[in-house]
C-alpha positions in Angstrom: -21.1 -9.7 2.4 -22.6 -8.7 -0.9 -20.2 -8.4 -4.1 -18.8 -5.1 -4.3 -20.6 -3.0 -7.4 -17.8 -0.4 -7.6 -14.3 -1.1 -7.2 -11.7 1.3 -6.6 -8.1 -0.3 -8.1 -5.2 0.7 -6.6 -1.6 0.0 -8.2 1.6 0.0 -6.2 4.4 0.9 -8.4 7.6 -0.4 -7.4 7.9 -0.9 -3.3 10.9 -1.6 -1.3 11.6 -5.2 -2.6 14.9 -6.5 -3.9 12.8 -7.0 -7.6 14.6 -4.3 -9.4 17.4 -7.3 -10.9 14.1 -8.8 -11.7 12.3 -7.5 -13.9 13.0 -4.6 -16.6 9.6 -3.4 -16.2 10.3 -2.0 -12.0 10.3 1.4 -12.0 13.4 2.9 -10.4 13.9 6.4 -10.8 11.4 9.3 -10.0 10.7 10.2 -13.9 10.1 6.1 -14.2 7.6 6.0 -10.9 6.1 9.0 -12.2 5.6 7.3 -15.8 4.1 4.5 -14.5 1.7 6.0 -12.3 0.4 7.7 -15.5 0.9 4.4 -17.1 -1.3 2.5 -14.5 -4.0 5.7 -14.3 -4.4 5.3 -17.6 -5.4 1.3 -17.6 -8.1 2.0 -14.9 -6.5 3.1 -11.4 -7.9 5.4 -9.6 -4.8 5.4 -6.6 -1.5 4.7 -6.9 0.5 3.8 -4.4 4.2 5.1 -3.7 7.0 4.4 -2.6 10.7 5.7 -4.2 14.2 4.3 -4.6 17.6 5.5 -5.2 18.0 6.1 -8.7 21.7 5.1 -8.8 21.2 1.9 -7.1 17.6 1.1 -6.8 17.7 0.2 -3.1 15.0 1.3 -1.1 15.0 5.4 0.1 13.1 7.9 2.5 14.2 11.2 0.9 11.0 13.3 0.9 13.1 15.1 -2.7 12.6 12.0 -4.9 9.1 12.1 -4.0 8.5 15.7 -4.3 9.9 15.0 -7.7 7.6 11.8 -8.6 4.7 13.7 -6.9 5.4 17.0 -9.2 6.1 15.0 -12.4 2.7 13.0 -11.7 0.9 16.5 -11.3 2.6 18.0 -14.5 0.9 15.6 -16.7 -2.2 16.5 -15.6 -3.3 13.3 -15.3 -6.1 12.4 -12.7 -5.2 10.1 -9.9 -5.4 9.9 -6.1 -2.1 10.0 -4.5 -0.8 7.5 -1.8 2.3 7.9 -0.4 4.5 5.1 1.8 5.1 6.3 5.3 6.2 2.4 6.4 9.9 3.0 5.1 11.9 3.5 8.5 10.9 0.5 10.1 13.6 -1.9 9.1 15.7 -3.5 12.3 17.7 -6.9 10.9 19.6 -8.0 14.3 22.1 -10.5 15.0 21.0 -13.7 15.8 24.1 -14.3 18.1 23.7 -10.9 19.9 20.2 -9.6 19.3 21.1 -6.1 20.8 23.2 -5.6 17.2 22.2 -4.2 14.3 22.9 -5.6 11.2 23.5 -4.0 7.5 19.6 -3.1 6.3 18.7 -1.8 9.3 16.8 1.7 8.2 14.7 1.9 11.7 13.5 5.4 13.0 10.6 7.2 15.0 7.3 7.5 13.9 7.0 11.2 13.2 10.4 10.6 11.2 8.8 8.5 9.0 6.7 11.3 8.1 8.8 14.5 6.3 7.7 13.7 3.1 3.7 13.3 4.0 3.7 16.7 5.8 5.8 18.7 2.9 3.3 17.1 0.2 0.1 16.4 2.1 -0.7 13.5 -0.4 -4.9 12.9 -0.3 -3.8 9.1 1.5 -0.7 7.6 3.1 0.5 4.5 4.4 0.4 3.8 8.5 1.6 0.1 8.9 -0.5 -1.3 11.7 2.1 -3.3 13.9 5.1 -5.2 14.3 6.3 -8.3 12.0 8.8 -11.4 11.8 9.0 -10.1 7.8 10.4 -13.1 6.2 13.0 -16.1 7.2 16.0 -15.0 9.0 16.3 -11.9 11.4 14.3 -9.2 9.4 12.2 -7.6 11.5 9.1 -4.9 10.4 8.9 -2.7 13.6 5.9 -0.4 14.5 5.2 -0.3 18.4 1.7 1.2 20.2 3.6 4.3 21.2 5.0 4.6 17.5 1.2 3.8 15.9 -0.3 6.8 18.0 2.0 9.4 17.2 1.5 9.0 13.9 -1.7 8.4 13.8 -2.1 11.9 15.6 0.0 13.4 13.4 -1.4 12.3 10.2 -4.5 13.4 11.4 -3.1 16.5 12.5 -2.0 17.2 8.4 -5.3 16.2 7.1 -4.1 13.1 5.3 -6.3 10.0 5.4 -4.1 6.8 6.3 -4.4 3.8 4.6 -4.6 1.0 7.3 -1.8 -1.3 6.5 -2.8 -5.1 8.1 -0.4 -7.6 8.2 -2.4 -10.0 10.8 -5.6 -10.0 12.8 -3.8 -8.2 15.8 -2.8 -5.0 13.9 -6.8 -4.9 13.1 -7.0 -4.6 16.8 -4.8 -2.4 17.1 -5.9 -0.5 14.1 -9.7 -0.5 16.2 -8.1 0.6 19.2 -6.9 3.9 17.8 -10.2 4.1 16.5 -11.7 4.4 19.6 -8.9 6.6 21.3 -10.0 9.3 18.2 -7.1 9.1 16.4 -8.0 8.0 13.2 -11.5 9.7 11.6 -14.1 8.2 9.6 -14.0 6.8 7.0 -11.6 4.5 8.2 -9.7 3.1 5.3 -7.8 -0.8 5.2 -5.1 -2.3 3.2 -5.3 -6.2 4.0 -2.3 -7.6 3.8 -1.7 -11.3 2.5 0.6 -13.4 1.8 3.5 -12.0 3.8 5.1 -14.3 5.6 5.1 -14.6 8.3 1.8 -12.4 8.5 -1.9 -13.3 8.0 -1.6 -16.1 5.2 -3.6 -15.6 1.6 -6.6 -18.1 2.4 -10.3 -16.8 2.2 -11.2 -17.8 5.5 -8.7 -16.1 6.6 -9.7 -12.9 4.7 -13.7 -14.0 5.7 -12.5 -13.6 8.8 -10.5 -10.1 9.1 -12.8 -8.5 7.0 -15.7 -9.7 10.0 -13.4 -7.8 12.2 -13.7 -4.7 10.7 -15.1 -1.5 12.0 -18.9 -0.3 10.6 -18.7 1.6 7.6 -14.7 0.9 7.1 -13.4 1.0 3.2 -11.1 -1.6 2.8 -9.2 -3.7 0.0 -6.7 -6.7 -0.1 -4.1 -8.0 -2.1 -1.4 -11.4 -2.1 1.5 -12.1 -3.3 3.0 -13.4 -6.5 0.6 -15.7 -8.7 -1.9 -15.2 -6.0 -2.4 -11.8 -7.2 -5.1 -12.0 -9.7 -7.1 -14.5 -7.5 -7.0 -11.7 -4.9 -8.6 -9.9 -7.0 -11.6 -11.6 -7.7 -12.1 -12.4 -3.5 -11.9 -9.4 -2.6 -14.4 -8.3 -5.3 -16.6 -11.1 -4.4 -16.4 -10.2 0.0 -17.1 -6.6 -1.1 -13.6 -5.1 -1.2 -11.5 -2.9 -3.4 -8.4 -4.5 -5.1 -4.6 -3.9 -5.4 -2.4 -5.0 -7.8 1.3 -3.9 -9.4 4.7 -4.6 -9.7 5.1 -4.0 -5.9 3.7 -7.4 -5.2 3.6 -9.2 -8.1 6.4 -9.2 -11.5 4.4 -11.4 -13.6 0.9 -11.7 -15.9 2.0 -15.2 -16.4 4.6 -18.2 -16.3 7.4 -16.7 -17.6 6.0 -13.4 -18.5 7.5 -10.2 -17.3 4.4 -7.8 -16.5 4.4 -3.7 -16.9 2.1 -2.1 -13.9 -0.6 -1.0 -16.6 -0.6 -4.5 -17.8 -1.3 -6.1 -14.3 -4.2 -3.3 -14.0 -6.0 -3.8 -17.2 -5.8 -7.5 -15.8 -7.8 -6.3 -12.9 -10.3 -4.1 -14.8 -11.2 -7.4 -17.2 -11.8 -9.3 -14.1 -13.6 -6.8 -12.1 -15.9 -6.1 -15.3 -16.3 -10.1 -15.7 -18.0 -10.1 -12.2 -20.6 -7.9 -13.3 -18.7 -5.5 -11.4 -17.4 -1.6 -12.8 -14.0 0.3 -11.8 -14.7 3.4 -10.2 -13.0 6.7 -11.2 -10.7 9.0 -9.2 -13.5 11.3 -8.2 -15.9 8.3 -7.4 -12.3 6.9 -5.0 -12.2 10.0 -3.8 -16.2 10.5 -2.5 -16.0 6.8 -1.1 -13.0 7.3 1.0 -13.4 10.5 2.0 -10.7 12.3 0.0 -10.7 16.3 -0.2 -11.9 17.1 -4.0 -9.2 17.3 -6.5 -7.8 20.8 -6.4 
């Protein structure tokens, strides 16, 4: 797999975490987001990735408002980005270890198409469709995205005109993720978010990346990330199979031991080292041609 020549960054802003108590530096509210998307365009990324939280309390949210409001205060600024919207939140089940048929406080779990109101008021150019089920951590936190939920998104996504971003948490969500390929519910081309690092997903070790990246469909975009420290390593090995990178305060508070990071600061990290493999970032129009994104209106 030659080294990819033109590298698309993507930086996810804030996620779902519990990292707002921290770091300073997680954006919380929708003028914050919307801030460090510009922020994070500015150092070199051509996508950011979204997700929002409740201003009040910074605990994870779905409310297609607070990102209307990120989405319109990004677009007021004029600033030139592509646009990637969540659509995993909803997904949640924590149960009972004692009696498994209970659900337990955290517990946000809905259908598919509900996880969608936001992506079909906005019709962002990408969003998120998280590939399959996962043990998501110690405990009894589950991540929960059946067959039957997968292709009723996936058909409504397609439906809207929005190009999901194949999230990949192990190698048997790439199956899956090739299996609604072939049923025609996901067009070319395909675009892949491989996931690392997770536990108790696919681990962050290149052979394991070596090998999910084998496992991907002819002419499929695709980009990784890991967690924590292992963040700017990703970088560089996904660079060096050929991939795009993703970085930001979603998956990673710190450019070093000790040091709190701002999401600009963890991209211009990523633009030295994609530059110091002989490699250049591309811009939002070039991220837009490679994955098959509607022209910026």
């Amino acid at each position: 797999m030659p080294v990819n020549q033109d590298v698309i960054i993507t930086c996810a802003l804030t996620g779902a975490g519990d990292t707002v108590g921290r770091s300073p530096h997680v954006p919380v509210t929708p003028e914050q987001i919307a801030a460090s998307a510009v922020e994070a365009a500015g150092a070199g990324a051509a996508v950011v990735h979204i997700h929002v939280r409740e201003p009040e309390t910074g605990s994870p949210s779905r409310d297609p408002r607070l990102y209307r409001e990120v989405v319109e205060r990004i677009r007021e600024t004029g600033t030139d980005v592509v646009i990637n919207l969540t659509a995993g939140m909803g997904g949640d089940l924590v149960i009972d270890p004692e009696a498994p048929l209970r659900q337990l406080p955290g517990t946000d779990l809905v259908s598919g198409l509900e996880r969608l109101p936001h992506v079909e008021e906005l019709l962002p150019d990408i969003c998120t469709l998280d590939c399959g089920s996962l043990n998501f951590g110690d405990g009894s936190n589950l991540y929960v995205s059946t067959p039957d939920m997968l292709r009723t998104g996936a058909k409504r996504i397609q439906e809207l005109g929005v190009r999901p971003e194949l999230e990949i948490f192990d190698t048997g969500q790439l199956w899956f993720a090739k299996q609604l390929l072939a049923e025609g519910l996901l067009d070319d081309p395909t675009v892949f978010q491989l996931c690392m690092g997770i536990p108790w997903g696919a681990p962050a070790d290149p052979g394991v990346l070596q090998a999910m990246v084998n496992m991907l469909p002819q002419g499929a975009q695709w980009a990784s990330f890991a967690l924590g420290r292992m963040q700017m390593p990703w970088v560089a090995q996904s660079i060096l199979l050929g991939g795009h990178v993703r970085v930001g305060l979603e998956d990673n508070l710190y450019l070093g031991k000790g040091i709190k990071a701002t999401n600009g600061q963890l991209v211009e990290r990523a633009v030295r080292i994609t530059e110091s493999l002989g490699s250049r970032v591309a811009t939002p129009d070039e991220a837009r041609a490679k994955l098959g994104l509607r022209p910026r209106a």
